[in-house]
Steps between C-alpha positions, in 0.01 A plus 500: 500500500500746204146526532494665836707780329202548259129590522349500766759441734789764373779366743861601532738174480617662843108400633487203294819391647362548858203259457475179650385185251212493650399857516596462094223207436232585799493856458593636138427154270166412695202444284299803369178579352396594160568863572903421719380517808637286743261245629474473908718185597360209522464382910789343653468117473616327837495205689221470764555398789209222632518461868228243660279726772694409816349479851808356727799690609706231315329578201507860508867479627561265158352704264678798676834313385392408153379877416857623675687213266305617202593858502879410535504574939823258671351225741650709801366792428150378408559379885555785645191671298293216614571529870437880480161441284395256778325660760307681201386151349410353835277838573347462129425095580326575813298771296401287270413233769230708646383669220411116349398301800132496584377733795381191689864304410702376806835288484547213719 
C-alpha cells in the first residue's frame, strides 16, 4: 500500500483507506508498459452459455429455465416471467414457422 502514496499515484492514507481490494490490484497494481502506462484490461473471461437451437415450446420453455437458473432467478419467479414472456414466444414461433416453410407447404 505504500506505493499508492508515491509516484504516480500520490494518495492520502484517507483515499487509500477508502479503496476496495480489488480496486487496489485491478486498478492501481495492473500491468504497465515500458513507459507506466496502464495497459487496457484484459476482456472479462466467462462461462458461455451453449444452448442446442430449440424448435418446440418445451424446448424453448427448458432453456428459458436453465438461462433463468443460471443467472441466479428463484423457480417461481422464473414462472411467473415465463407465463408473461409466453404470448411473445408463441408469436415469435409462428414467425418463424412461416418465414421457413415452403410457399407451396400445407399441413395435414
Amino acid at each position: 500500500m505504500i506505493q499508492l502514496v508515491d509516484r504516480p499515484y500520490y494518495l492520502s492514507w484517507e483515499q487509500i483507506a477508502n479503496l476496495t481490494d480489488r480496486q487496489v490490484v485491478e486498478v492501481f497494481y495492473r500491468p504497465r508498459d515500458k513507459d507506466g502506462t496502464p495497459l487496457p484490461p484484459e476482456p472479462a473471461k466467462s462461462e458461455e452459455i451453449k444452448l442446442e437451437p430449440v424448435s418446440t415450446l418445451e424446448q424453448r420453455k427448458a432453456a428459458y429455465f436453465e438461462i433463468c437458473a443460471r443467472f441466479g432467478m428463484p423457480p417461481d419467479a422464473a414462472q411467473k416471467k415465463w407465463e408473461s414472456e409466453l404470448p411473445r414466444v408463441m408469436a415469435e414461433m409462428t414467425q418463424l414457422e412461416t418465414e421457413v416453410a415452403p410457399k407451396n407447404w400445407t399441413s395435414s
